[in-house]
C-alpha positions as CSV (number, residue, x, y, z in Angstrom):
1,X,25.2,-53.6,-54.8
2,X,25.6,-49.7,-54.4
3,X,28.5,-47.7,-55.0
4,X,30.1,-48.3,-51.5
5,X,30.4,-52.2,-52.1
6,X,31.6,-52.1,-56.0
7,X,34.7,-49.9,-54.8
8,X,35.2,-52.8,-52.4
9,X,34.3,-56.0,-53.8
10,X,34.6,-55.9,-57.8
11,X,37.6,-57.3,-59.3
12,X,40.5,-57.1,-59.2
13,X,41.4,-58.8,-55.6
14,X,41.3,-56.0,-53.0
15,X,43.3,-56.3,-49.8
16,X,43.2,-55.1,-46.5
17,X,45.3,-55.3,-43.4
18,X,43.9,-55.9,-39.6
19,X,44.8,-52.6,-38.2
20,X,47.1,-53.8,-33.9
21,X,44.7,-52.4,-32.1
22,X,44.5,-54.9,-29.2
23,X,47.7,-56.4,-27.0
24,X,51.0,-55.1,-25.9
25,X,51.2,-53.3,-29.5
26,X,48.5,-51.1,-29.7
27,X,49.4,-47.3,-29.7
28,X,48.1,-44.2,-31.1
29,X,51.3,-44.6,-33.5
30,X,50.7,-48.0,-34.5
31,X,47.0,-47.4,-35.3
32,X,46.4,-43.5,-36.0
33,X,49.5,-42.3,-37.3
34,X,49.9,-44.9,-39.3
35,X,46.7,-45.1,-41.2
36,X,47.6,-42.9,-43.7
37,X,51.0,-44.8,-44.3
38,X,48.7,-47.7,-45.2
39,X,46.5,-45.5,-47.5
40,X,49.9,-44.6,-49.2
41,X,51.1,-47.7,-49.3
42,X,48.6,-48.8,-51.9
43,X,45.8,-51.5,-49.0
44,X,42.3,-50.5,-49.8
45,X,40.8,-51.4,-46.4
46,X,41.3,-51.3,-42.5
47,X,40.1,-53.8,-40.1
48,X,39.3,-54.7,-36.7
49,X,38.5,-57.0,-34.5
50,X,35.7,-57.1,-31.4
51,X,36.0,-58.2,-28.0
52,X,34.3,-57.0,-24.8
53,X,35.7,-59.2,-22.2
54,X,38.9,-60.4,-24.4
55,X,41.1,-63.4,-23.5
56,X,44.0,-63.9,-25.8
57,X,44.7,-66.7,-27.1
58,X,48.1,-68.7,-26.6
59,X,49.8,-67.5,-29.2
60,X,48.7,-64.2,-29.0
61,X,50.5,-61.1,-27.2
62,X,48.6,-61.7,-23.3
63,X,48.6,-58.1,-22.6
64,X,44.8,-57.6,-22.8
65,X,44.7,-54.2,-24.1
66,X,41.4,-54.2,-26.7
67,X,40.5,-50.6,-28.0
68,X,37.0,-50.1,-29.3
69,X,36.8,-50.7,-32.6
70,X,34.1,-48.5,-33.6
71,X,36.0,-46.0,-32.2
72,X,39.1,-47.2,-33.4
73,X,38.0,-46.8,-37.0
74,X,35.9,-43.4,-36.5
75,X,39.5,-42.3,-35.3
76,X,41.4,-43.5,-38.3
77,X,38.5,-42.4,-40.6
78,X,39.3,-38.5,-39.1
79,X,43.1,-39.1,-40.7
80,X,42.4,-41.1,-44.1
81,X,40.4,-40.0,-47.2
82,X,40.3,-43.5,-49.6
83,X,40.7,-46.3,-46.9
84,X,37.3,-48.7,-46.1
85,X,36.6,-49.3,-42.4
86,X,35.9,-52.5,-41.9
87,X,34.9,-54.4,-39.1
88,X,35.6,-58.2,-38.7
89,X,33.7,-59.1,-36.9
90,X,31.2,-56.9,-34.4
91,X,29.8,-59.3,-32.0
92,X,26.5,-59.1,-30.3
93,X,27.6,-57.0,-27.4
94,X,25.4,-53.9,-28.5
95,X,21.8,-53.1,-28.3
96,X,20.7,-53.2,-32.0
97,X,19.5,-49.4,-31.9
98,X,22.4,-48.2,-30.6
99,X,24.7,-50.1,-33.3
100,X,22.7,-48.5,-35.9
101,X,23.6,-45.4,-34.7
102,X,27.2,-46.2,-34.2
103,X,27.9,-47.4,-37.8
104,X,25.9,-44.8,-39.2
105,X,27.5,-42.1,-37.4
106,X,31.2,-43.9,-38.8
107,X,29.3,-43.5,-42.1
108,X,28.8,-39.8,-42.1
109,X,32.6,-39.7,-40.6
110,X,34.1,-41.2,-43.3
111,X,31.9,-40.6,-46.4
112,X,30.0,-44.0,-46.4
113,X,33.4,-46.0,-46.2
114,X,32.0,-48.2,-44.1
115,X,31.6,-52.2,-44.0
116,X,30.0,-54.3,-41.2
117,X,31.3,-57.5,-40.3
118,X,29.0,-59.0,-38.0
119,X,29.0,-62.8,-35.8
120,X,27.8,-64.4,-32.9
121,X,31.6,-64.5,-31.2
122,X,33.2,-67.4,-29.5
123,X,33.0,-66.5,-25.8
124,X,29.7,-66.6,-24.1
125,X,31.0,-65.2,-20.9
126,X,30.8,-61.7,-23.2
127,X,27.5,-62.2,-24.0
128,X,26.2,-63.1,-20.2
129,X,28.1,-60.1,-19.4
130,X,25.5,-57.6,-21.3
131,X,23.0,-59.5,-19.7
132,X,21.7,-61.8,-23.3
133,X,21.2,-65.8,-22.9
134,X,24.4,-66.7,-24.7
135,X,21.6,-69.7,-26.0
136,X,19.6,-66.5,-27.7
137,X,23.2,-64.6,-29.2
138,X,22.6,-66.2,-32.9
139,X,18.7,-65.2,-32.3
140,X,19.8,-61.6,-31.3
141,X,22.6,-61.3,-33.7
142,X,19.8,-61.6,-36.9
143,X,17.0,-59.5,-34.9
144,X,20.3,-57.1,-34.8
145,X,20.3,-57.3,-38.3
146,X,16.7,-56.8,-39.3
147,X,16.8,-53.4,-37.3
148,X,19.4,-52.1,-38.6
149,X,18.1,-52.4,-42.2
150,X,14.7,-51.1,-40.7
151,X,16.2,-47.8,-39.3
152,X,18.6,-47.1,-41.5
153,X,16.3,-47.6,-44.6
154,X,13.0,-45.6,-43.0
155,X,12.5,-42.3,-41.3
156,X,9.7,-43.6,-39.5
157,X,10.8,-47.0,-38.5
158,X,8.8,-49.7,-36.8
159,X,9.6,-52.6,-35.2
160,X,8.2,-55.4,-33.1
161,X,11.0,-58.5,-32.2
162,X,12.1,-60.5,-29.4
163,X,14.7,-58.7,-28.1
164,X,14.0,-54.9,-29.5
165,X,10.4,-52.8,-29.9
166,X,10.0,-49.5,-31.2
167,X,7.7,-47.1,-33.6
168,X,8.3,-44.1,-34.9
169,X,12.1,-44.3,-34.7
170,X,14.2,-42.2,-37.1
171,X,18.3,-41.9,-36.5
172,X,20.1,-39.5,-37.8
173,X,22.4,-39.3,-40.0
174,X,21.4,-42.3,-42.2
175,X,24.4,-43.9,-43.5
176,X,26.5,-41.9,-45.7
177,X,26.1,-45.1,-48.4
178,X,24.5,-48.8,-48.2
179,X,27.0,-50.7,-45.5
180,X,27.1,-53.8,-46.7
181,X,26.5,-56.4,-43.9
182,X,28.9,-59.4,-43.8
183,X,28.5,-62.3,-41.8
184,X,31.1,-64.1,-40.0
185,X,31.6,-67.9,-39.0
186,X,32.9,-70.4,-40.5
187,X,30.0,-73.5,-40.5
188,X,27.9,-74.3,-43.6
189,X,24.3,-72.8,-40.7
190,X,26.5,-69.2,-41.2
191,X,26.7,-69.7,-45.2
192,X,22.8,-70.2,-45.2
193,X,22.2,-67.2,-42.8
194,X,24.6,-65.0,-44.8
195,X,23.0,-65.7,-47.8
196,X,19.5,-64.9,-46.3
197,X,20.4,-62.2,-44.3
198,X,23.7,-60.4,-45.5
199,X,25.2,-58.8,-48.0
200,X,28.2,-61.3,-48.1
201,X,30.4,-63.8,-46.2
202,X,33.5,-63.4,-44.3
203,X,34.7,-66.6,-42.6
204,X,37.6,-65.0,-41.2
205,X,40.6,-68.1,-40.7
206,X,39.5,-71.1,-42.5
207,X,41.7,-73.5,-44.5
208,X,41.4,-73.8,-47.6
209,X,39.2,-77.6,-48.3
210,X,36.2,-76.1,-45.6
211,X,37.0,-72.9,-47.7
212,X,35.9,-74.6,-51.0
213,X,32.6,-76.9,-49.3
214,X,31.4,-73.4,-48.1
215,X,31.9,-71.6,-51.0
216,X,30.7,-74.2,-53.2
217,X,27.1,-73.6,-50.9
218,X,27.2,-69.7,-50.9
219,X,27.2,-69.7,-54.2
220,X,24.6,-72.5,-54.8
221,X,21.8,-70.6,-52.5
222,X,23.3,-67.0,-53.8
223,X,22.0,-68.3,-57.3
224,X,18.9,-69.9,-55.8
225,X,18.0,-66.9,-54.5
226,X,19.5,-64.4,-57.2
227,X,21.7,-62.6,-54.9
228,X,25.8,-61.2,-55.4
229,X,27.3,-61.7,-52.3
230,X,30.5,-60.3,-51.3
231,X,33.3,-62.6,-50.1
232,X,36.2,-61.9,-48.0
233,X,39.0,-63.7,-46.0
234,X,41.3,-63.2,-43.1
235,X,44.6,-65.3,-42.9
236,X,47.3,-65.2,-40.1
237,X,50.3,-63.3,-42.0
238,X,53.5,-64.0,-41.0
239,X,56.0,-62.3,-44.0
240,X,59.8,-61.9,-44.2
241,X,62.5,-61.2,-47.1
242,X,63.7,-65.1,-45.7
243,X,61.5,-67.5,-46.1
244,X,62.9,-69.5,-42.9
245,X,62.8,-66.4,-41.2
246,X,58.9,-65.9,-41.7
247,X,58.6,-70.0,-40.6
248,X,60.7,-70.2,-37.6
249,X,58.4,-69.3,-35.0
250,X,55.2,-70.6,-36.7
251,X,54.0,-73.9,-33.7
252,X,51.3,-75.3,-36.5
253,X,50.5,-77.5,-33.3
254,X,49.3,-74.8,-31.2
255,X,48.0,-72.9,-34.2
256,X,45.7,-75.3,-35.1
257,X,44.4,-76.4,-31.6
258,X,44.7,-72.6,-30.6
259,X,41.7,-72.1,-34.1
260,X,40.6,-75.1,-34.5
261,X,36.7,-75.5,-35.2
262,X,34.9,-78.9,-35.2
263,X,33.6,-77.6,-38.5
264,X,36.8,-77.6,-40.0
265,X,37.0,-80.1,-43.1
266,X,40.9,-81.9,-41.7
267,X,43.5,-82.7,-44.4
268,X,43.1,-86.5,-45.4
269,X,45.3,-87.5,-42.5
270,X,42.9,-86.3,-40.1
271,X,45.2,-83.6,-39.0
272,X,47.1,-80.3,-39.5
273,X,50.2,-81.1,-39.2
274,X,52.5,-78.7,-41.4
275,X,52.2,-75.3,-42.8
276,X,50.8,-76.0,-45.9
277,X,48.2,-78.0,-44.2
278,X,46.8,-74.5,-43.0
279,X,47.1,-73.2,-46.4
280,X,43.7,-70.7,-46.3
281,X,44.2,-69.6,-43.1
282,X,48.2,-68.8,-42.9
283,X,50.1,-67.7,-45.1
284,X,54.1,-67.5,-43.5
285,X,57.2,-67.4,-45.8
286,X,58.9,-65.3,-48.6
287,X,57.1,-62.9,-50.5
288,X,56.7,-65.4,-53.2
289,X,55.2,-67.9,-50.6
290,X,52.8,-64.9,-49.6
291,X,52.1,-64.0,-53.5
292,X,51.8,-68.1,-54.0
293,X,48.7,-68.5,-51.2
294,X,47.1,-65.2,-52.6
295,X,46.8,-66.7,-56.1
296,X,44.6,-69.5,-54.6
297,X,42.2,-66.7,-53.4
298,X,42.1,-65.3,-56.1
299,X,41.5,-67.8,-58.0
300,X,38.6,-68.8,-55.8
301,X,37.5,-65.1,-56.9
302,X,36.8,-64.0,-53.3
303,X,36.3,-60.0,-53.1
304,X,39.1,-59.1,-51.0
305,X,42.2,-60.5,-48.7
306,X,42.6,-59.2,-45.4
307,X,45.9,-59.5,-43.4
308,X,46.2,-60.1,-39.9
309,X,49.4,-59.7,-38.7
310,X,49.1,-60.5,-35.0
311,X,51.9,-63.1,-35.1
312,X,54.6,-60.4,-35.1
313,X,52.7,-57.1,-34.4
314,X,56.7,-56.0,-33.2
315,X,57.5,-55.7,-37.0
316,X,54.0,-54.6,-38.3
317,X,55.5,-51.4,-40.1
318,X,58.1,-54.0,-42.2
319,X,55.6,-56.4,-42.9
320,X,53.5,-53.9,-44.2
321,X,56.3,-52.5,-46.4
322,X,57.1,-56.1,-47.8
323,X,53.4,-56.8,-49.3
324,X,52.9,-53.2,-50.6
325,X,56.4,-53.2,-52.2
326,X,55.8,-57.4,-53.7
327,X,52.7,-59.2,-53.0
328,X,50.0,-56.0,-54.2
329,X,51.7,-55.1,-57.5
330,X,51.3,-58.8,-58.1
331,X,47.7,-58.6,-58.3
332,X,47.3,-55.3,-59.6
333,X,44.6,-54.6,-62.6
């Protein structure tokens, strides 16, 4: 991979944090100012999420504030000099031209610190609403891959697909440096179409026994087909100097009704019924609980960790403090 994706997915474990740009938290304080406080404090990434028409889920803040987040990141790229923008994941709300343009633009921005995160999305009322079959998104969401590797690796690009036809077509800028494509989704049909399409796989919440099947696959066609692919992962984060603290508001009930996908592999119960059944795609305790479920990762050598600390937005800055200050230096070098 080019020089972009080694400073983001070589060893050791990187780590990101989902930046609160959606629900009752989301301010220019929150997000802008204090990007550069999570440069300092020692994350190598940013990330957001994508919604168009966005319904939150239960356990979620149900203010539905939801700020672009291409233009969320192309805002926090004007105020950061080392941080990646990542995007996790874009969902096939854009025309594939115009996305090409977008991300290439956040390119130039940010000096190629760009990666794109891309899926199908979970709501098809978002995709009726731009006017695409939601029965065609996971058609449109590879043709939106195959143009943007036409346009952004020709100056005379040419296309003929089902959903976008040009000739001649040359965007400017070109991306600053490769953006390595990611795809998103957790069933074993995403593994295969990451491995054939993307530059990597990022599941986002997953627990941690359909975690191993897929990863077991990725890396069966990535050899197959002689291919490194980049590997990411993004657990709910709830973190605490008090381990009951962090717990005491965690309904694993709702949790895993509120995410749950039929393509989840269940405990051998048949069902998640404590915290450490949703080990993979929680993590809610102590520090050393947090450092604990980061050394599985690692040891599953996945490229980075991102954090998503939706579950108590109201103390972002704090939990941000607590995993620079004990969980990074952990996994350091």
């Amino acid at each position: 991979m080019e020089e972009t994706c080694d400073r983001v997915c070589r060893t050791p474990l990187k780590f990101g944090v989902l930046l609160p740009h959606f629900g009752e938290h989301a301010s220019v304080d929150r997000i802008v100012a204090t990007a550069p406080y999570i440069e300092q404090l020692g994350f190598d990434s940013v990330w957001v999420r994508d919604h168009l028409l966005w319904k939150p889920h239960e356990l979620e803040s149900q203010d539905t504030t939801f700020l672009d987040p291409l233009l969320t990141l192309a805002a926090v790229s004007a105020v950061t000099e080392r941080l990646i923008l990542g995007t996790a994941v874009l969902i096939p709300v854009r025309w594939p031209l115009k996305l090409a343009q977008s991300l290439a633009t956040l390119s130039f921005l940010s000096d190629g610190r760009v990666i794109a995160g891309i899926g199908q999305g979970s709501n098809p009322t978002e995709i009726t609403a731009i006017g695409l079959d939601p029965a065609d998104r996971q058609a449109f969401l590879l043709e939106t891959i195959e143009v943007l590797g036409s346009v952004w690796g020709s100056d005379r690009a040419k296309f003929e697909g089902r959903f976008t036809r040009f000739t001649d077509v040359g965007l400017q800028p070109r991306p600053e440096a490769h953006i390595p494509i990611l795809m998103g989704g957790i069933g074993r049909l995403a593994v295969r179409r990451a491995v054939e399409y993307a530059d990597g796989w990022l599941p986002g919440r997953i627990p941690m026994a359909t975690l191993d099947d897929r990863l077991g696959l990725l890396r069966s066609l990535a050899d197959e087909a002689e291919k490194e692919m980049m590997t990411g992962i993004v657990p709910l984060v709830r973190i605490a100097e008090d381990r009951d603290e962090a717990r005491s508001t965690i309904d694993v009930g709702n949790l895993s009704l509120g995410w749950q996908n039929r393509n989840w592999i269940p405990p051998a119960d048949g069902s998640f019924r404590s915290i450490e059944d949703l080990s993979g795609m929680l993590m809610a305790g102590d520090p050393d609980d947090c450092i604990a479920e980061v050394t599985k990762l690692a040891e599953r050598n996945l490229d980075f960790v991102v954090f998503d600390l939706r579950l108590d937005f109201g103390q972002y800055h704090h939990q941000l403090e607590l995993i620079s200050r004990h969980v990074l230096p952990a996994f350091a070098g």
